[in-house]
C-alpha positions in Angstrom: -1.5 11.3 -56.5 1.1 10.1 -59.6 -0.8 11.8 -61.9 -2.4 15.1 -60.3 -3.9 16.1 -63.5 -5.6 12.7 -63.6 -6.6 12.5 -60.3 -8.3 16.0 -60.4 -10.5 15.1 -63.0 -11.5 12.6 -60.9 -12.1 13.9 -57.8 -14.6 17.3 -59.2 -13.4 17.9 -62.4 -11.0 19.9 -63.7 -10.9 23.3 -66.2 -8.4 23.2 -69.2 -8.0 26.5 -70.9 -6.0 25.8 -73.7 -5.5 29.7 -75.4 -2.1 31.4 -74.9 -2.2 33.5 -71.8 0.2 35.8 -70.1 1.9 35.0 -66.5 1.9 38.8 -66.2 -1.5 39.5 -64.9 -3.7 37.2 -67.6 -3.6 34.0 -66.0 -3.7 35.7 -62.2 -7.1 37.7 -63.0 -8.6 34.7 -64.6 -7.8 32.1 -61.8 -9.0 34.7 -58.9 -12.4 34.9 -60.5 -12.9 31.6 -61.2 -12.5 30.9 -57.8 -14.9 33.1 -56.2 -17.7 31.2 -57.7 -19.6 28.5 -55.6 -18.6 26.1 -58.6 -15.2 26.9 -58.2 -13.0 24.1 -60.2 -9.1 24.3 -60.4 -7.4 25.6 -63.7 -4.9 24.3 -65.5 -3.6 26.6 -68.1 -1.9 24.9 -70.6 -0.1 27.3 -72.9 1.8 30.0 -70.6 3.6 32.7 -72.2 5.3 36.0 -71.0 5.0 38.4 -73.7 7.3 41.1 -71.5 10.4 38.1 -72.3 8.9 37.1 -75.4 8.1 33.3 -74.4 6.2 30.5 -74.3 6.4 28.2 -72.1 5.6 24.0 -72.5 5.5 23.9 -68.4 1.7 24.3 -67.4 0.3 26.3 -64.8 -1.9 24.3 -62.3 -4.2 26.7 -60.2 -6.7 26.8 -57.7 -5.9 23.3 -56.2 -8.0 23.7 -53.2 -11.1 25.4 -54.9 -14.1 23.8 -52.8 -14.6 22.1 -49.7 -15.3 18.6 -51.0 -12.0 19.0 -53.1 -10.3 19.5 -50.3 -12.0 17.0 -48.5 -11.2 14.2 -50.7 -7.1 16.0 -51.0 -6.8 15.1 -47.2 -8.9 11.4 -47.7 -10.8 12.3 -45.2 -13.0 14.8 -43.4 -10.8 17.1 -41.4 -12.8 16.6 -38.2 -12.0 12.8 -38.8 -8.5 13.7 -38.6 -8.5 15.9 -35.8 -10.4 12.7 -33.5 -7.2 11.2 -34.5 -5.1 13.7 -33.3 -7.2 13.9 -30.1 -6.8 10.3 -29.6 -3.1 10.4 -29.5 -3.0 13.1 -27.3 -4.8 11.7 -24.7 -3.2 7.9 -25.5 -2.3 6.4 -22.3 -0.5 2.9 -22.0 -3.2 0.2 -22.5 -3.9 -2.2 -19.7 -4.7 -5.8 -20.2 -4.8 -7.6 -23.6 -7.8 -6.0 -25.0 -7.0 -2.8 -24.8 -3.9 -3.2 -25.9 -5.4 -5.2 -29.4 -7.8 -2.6 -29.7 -5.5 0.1 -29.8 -3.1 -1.7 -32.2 -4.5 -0.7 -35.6 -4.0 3.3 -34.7 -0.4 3.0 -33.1 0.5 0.4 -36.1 -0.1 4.1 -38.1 2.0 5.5 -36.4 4.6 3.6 -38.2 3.8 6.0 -41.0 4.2 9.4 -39.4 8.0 9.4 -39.9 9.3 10.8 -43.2 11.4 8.3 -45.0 14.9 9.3 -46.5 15.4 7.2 -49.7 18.7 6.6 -51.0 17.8 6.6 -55.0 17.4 10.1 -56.8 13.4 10.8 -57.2 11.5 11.6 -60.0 11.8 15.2 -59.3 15.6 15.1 -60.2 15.0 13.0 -63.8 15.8 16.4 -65.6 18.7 18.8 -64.3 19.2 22.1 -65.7 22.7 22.8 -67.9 22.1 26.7 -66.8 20.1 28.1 -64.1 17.4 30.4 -65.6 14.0 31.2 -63.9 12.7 33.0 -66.8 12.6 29.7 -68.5 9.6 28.7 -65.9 6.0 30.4 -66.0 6.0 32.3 -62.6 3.3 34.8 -62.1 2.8 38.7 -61.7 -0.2 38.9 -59.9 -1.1 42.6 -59.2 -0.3 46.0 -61.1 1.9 47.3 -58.3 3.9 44.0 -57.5 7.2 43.8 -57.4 7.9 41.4 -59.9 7.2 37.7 -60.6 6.5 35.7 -57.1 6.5 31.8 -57.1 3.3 31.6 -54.7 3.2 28.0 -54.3 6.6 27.2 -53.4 8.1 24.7 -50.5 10.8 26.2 -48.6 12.9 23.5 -47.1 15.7 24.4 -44.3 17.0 22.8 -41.9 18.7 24.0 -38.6 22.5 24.8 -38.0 23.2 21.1 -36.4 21.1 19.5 -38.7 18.9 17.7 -36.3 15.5 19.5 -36.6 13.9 20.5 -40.8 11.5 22.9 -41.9 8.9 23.3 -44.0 7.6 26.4 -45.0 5.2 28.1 -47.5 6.7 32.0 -48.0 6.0 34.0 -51.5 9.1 34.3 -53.1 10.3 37.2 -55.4 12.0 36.5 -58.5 14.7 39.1 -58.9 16.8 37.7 -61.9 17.7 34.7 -63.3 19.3 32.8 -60.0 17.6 34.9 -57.2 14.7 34.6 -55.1 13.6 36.2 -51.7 13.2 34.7 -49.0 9.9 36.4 -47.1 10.8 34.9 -43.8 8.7 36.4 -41.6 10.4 36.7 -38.5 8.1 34.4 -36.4 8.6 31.8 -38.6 11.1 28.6 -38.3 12.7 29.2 -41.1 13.6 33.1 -39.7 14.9 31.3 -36.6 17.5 28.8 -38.9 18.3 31.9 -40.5 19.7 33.6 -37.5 21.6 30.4 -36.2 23.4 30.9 -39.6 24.0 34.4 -39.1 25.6 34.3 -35.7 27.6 31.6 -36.8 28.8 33.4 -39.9 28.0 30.4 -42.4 25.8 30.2 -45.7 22.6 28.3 -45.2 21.5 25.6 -47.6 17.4 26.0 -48.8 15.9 23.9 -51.2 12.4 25.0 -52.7 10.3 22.2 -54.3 7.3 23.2 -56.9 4.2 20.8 -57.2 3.9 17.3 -55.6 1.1 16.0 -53.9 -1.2 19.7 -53.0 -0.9 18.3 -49.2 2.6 19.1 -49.0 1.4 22.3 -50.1 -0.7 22.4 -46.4 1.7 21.2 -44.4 3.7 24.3 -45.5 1.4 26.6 -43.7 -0.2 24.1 -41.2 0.8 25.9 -37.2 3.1 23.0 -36.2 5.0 23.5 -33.0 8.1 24.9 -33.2 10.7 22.4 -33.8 8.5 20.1 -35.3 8.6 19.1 -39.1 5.8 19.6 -40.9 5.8 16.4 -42.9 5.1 14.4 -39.9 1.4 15.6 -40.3 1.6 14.6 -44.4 2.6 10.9 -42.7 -0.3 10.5 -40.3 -2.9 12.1 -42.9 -2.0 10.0 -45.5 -1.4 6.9 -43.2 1.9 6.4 -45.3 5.5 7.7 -44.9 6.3 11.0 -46.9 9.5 9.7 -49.5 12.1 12.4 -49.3 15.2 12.2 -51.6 18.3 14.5 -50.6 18.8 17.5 -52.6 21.6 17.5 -55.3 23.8 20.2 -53.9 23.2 20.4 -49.9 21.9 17.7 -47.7 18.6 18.8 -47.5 15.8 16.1 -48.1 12.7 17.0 -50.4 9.8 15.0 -51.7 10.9 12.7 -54.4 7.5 12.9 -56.7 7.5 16.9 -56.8 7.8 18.6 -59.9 10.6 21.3 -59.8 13.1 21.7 -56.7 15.3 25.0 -56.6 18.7 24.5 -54.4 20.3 26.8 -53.3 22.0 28.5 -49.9 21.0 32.2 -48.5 24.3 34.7 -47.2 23.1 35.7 -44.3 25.3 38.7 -44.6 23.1 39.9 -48.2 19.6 41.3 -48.2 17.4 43.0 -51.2 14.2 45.0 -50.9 11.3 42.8 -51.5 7.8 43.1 -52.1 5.8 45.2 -53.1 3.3 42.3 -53.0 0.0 42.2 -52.8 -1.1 39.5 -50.3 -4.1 37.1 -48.8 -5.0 40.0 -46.8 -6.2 42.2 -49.6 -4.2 44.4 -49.2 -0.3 44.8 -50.6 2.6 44.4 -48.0 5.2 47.3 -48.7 9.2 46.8 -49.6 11.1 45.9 -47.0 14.6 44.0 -46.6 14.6 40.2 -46.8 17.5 37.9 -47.7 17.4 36.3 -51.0 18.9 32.9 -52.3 21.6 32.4 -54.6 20.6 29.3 -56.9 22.7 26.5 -57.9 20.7 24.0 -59.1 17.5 23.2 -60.8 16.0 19.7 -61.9 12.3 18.5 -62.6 10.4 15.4 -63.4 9.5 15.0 -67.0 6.7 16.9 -68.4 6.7 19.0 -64.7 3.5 21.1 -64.0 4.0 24.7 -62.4 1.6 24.9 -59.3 0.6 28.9 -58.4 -2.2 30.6 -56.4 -3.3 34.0 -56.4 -3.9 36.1 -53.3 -5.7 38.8 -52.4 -9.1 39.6 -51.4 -11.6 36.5 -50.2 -12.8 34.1 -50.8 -9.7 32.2 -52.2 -8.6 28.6 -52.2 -6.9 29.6 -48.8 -10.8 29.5 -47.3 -10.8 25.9 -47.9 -6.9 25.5 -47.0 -7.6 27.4 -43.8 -10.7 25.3 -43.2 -8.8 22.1 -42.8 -6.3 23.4 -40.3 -9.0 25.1 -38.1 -10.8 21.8 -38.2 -7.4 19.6 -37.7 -5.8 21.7 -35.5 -9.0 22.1 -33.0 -7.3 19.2 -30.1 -4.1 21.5 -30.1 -5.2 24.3 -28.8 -7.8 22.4 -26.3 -4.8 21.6 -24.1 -4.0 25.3 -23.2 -7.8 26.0 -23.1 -9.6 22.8 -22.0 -13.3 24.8 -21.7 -13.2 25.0 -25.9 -15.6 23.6 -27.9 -15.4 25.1 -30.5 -13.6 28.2 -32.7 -13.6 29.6 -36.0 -11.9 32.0 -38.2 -13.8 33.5 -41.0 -12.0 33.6 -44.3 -13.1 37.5 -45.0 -12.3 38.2 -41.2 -8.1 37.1 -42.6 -7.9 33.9 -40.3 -5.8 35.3 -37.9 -7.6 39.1 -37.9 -10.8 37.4 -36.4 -11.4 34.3 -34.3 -14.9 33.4 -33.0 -15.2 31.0 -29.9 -17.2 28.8 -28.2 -16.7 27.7 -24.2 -17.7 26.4 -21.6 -18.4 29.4 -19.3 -17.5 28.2 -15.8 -17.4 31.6 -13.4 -16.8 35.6 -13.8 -14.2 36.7 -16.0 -13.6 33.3 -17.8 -14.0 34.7 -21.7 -11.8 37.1 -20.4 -8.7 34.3 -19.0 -9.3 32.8 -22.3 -8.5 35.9 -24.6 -5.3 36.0 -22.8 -4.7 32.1 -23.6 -5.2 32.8 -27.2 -3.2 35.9 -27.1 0.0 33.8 -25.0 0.6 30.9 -27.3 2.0 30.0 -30.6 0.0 30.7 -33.9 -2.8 32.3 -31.9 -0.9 35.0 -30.1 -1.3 37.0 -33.8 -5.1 36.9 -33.3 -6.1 40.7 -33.3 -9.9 39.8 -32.7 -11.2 37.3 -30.3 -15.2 36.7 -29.8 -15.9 34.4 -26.9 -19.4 33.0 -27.0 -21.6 30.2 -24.6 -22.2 26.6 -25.5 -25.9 27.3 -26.1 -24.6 29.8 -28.9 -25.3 29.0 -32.7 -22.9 27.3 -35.0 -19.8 29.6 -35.4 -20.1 29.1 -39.1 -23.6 30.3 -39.0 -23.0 34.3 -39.7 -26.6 35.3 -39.3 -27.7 33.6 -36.2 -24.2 34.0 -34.8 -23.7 37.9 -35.1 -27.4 38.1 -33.5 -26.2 35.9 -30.8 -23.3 38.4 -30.1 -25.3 41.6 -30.2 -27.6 40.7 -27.5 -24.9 39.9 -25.6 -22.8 42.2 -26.4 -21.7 44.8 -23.1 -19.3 47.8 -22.9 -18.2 46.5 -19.7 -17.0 43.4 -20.9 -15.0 44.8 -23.8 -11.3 43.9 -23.5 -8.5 46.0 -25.1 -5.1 45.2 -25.2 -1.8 45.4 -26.6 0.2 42.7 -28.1 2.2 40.9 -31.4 0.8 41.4 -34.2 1.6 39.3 -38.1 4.2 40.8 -40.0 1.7 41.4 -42.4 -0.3 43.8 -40.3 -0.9 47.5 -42.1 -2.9 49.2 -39.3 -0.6 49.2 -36.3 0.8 52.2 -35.3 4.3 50.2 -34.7 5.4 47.1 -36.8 4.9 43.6 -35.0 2.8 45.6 -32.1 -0.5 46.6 -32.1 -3.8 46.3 -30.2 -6.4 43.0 -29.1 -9.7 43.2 -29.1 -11.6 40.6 -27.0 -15.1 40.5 -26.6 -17.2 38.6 -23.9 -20.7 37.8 -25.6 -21.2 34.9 -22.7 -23.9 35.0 -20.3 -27.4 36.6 -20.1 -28.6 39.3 -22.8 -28.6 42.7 -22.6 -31.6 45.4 -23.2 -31.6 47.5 -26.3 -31.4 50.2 -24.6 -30.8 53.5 -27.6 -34.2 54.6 -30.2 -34.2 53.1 -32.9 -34.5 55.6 -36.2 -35.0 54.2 -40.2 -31.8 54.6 -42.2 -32.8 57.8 -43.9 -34.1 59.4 -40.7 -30.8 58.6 -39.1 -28.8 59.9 -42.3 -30.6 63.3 -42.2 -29.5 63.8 -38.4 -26.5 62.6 -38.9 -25.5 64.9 -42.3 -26.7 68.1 -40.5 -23.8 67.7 -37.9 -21.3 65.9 -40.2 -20.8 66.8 -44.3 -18.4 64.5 -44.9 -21.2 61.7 -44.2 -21.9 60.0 -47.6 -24.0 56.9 -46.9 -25.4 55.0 -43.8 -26.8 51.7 -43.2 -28.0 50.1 -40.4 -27.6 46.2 -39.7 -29.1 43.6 -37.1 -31.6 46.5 -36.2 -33.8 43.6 -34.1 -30.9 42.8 -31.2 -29.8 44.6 -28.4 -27.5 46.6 -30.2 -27.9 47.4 -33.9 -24.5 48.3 -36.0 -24.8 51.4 -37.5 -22.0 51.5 -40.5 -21.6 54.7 -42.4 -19.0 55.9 -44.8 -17.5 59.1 -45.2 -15.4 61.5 -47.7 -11.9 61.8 -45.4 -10.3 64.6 -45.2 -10.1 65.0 -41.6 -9.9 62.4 -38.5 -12.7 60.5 -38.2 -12.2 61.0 -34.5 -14.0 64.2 -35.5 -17.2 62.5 -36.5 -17.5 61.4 -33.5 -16.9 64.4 -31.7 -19.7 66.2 -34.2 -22.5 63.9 -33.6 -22.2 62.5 -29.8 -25.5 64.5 -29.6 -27.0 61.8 -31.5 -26.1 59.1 -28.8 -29.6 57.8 -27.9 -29.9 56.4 -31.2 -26.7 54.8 -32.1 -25.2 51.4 -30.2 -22.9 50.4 -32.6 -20.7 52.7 -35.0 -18.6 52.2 -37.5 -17.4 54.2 -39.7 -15.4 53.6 -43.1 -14.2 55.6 -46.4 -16.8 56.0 -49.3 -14.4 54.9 -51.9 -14.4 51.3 -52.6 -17.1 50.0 -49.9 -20.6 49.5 -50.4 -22.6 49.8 -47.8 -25.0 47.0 -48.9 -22.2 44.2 -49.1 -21.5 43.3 -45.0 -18.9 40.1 -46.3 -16.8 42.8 -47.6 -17.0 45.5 -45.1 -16.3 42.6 -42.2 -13.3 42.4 -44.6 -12.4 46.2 -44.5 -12.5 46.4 -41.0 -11.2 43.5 -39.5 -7.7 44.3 -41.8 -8.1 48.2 -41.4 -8.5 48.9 -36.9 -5.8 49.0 -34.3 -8.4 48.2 -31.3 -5.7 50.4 -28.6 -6.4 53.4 -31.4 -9.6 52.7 -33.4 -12.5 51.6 -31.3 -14.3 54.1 -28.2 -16.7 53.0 -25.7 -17.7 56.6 -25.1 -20.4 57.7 -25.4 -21.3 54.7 -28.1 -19.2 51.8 -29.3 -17.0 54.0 -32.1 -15.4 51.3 -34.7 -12.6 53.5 -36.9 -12.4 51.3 -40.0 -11.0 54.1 -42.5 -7.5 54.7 -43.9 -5.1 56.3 -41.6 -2.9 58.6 -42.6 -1.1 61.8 -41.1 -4.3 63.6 -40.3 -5.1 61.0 -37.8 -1.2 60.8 -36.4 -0.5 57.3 -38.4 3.3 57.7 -39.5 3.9 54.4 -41.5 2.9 53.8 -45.1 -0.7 52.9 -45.6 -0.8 50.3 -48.5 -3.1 50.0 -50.9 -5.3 47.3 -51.4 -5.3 45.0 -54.4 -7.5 45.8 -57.2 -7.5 43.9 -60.8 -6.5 45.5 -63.8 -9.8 46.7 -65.8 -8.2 46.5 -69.2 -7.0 43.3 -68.0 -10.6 41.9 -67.0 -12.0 43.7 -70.4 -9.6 42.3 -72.9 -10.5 39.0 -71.0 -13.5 39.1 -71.1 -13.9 40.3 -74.9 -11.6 36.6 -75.6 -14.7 35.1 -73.8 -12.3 33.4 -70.8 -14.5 35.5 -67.8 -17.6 36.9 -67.1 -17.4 40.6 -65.0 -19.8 43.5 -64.2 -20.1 46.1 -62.1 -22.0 44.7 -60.1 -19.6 41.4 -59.4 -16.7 44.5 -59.2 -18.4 45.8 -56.0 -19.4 42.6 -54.7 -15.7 41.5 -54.3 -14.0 44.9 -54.7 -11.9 43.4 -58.0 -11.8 47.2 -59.3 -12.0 50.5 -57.5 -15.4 52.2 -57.6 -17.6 54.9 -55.7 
């Protein structure tokens, strides 16, 4: 992938926008609608400027990469399930017997000659330009959201290495530009690169980090992809592309990057320095607060010639990270089978934020196995941030298959084997009552159905009982009203606990299985991708969810009133004079109607 631009209109085309357009916000709101449309293409925008520094910039911004499944498809050269029998293969390689064997197996371990990165000895393309003065300004990085922070490079390779040298990292972390030679480092602190860090700080030294911009987009996965610990995350680029990744060492440390990237950034991090980052908002939707992070000093900058700026915008799904997150829950499938040999199958849906919701399919071998499998998940690496786990039977539906599969669950679905716990969380978790802690929810929807067993009432019948016990009630609507248990999801005007509403219309329990409740202001009752959305981000399973006397769900905002001491953040919402002006240049298309069906703008 030389020529990225090239190869994109190739591989599903590719969307030039030629008109001047502003890093702050302009470009950002254009690329995140784009890519919520089923013909998602990526965007390159060709003429950046920042009219808050009065520049324009001859560095285009490359966007939306990963905008479609076949896109990403052809990125990784192969189907991701493709790659994952190879995976599978080599972890259940044993020593061939005999002659045969041993030349059948020859082509895939001869591949294996590829997995290892390869340090070069010539400078790479990457370092053909180098930078008299060290100036971020003079790049087009991107303010995405109203309330951020600043400008964030979003697409950016964080390269470190360990004290001793011996083991690299590479990570994908938003980074915030503070002036014109500092950036934060969001190292979350489950993350390698948080781990190097501290080896640094106990041993009272500077660490080196170089950050590389652009490149072939699969070094962009590898970034996030949930490699072991220890392990460098190029060693998947090498057996995914079946050819060793080139690394050239960085001009000022001894750090080793790709040579055909576009822009590296070197630089070390003082352990003993830290700046308030953030805020930002992020891929869950909603913005992650300030908070202290370290930050690196820069001290060196080069390019290739004619360099492209690659970006993504987060926030609310779908995003390019649905497809990005589809290839590592496809890839990463024979990793976790180890731990869990019963798995089939598992997925994470994109608006249940990966890691907020996983759905799984088992074999079901005696009593209490969904349950010895949520604890699995909960126990080991990448899935122990999992804050909802749904356990289903090999007879179930495809995972991927919303409608059939939610019906699947309901029927099964049983008070008694409702599992509630307490456990890490992602740093990027709002609702916990504590940082880094906060409660599991696993549900066993294995075995036998169940019998509907409440009255079913019409939606306005239901309403009108409902209202006369609780005010606050503003709307009600009633899914899956056919299984065992229907969802009843109704939204409210806060002002009080919604623990209250629960109190006020217990009366009513012969006709409810399923409640959950959530705020009137910016959901709509009619859209159930985005109110899966809303709650998956918005419940603390230990605080939010009673089995008495019906299954309670408290999706809403917490705040004091309902004991909640930290900072709710607000979710991210476009800029409406942003999306007009936009869309009066004739560069995007918007109604209200596309505003509630992906929440871009707040609304009633």
């Amino acid at each position: 992938m030389r020529d990225i631009v090239d190869w994109l209109k190739l591989h599903g085309g590719l969307k030039e926008i030629k008109e001047s357009l502003d890093v702050n916000l302009e470009i950002p709101h254009i690329a995140y609608l784009d890519i919520k449309k089923e013909d998602a293409k990526p965007i390159l925008f060709k003429n950046p400027i920042s009219k808050e520094l009065g520049r324009e910039y001859d560095m285009p911004v490359l966007m939306n990469i990963f905008a479609n499944k076949a896109l990403t498809q052809d990125i990784f050269g192969a189907h991701p399930d493709a790659i994952a029998k190879e995976i599978s293969w080599l972890l259940e390689f044993k020593p061939p017997k005999g002659l045969f064997a041993k030349l059948k197996a020859l082509p895939r371990l001869w591949k294996l000659r590829s997995v290892f990165p390869k340090r070069l000895q010539a400078k790479g393309e990457c370092q053909e330009i180098i930078y008299d003065t060290i100036d971020l300004n003079a790049f087009p990085i991107l303010k995405t959201w109203s309330e951020d922070g600043g400008r964030f490079i979003t697409m950016g390779q964080v390269y470190t290495q360990s004290l001793d040298g011996t083991k690299q990292n590479l990570g994908m972390y938003r980074l915030q530009q503070y002036d014109r030679d500092k950036l934060g480092m969001h190292w979350q602190i489950h993350k390698d690169g948080a781990h190097f860090f501290h080896e640094y700080k106990k041993a009272g030294k500077k660490m080196p980090v170089s950050v590389a911009i652009g490149g072939d987009p699969l070094y962009i996965w590898c970034g996030q992809a949930p490699m072991p610990s220890g392990m460098f995350e190029l060693l998947l680029y090498g057996l995914i592309r079946g050819k060793n990744a080139k690394l050239v060492k960085s001009l000022t440390n001894d750090i080793y990057i790709p040579g055909d990237v576009d822009i590296v950034i070197e630089g070390y991090v003082d352990p003993n320095e830290s700046k308030v980052e953030g805020p930002f908002g992020d891929h869950t939707g909603y913005y992650t607060l300030q908070e202290k992070f370290p930050f690196m000093h820069i001290e060196k900058i080069t390019t290739k010639k004619n360099p492209l700026f690659h970006a993504t915008v987060v926030g609310k799904p779908p995003l390019e990270d649905k497809y990005m997150g589809w290839a590592t829950e496809r890839i990463f499938l024979p990793l976790l089978k180890p731990m869990a040999p019963e798995l089939i199958d598992y997925h994470m849906p994109e608006n249940g934020v990966f890691h907020n919701l996983i759905l799984a399919k088992m074999h079901t071998m005696y009593k209490g196995h969904a349950q010895q499998f949520m604890h699995a998940f909960w126990g080991v690496g990448q899935m122990s941030f999992v804050k909802h786990a749904i356990f289903v039977d090999e007879d179930a539906p495809k995972l991927d298959d919303y409608e059939k599969i939610t019906q699947y669950i309901l029927d099964r679905l049983d008070k008694k084997k409702i599992l509630i716990s307490e456990g890490i969380v992602d740093h990027l978790d709002h609702s916990s009552n504590e940082q880094f802690v906060g409660g599991k929810l696993g549900i066993d929807a294995t075995g036998k159905k169940v019998k509907k067993e409440i009255e079913l009432l019409n939606d306005r019948e239901l309403f009108e009982k409902m209202q006369k016990l609780d005010r606050s009630i503003r709307g009600l609507k009633q899914y899956m009203i056919k299984t065992a248990n229907p969802i009843c999801v109704v939204s409210i005007e806060k002002k009080v606990s919604a623990k209250e509403l629960l109190k006020n219309i217990e009366s009513l329990q012969k006709y409810i299985a399923v409640l959950v409740v959530v705020e009137s202001v910016n959901n709509d009752l009619n859209n159930p991708y985005m109110l899966v959305w809303r709650v998956a981000n918005n419940i603390d399973a230990k605080r939010d969810i009673f089995l008495e006397p019906f299954i309670f769900v408290d999706a809403t905002n917490k705040s004091i009133v309902d004991g909640f001491q930290r900072e709710w953040p607000g979710d991210t919402l476009c800029d409406r004079d942003v999306l007009e002006d936009l869309q009066k240049r004739g560069l995007i298309e918007f109604d209200e109607t596309l505003i509630k069906k992906w929440g871009l703008c707040s609304f009633f």
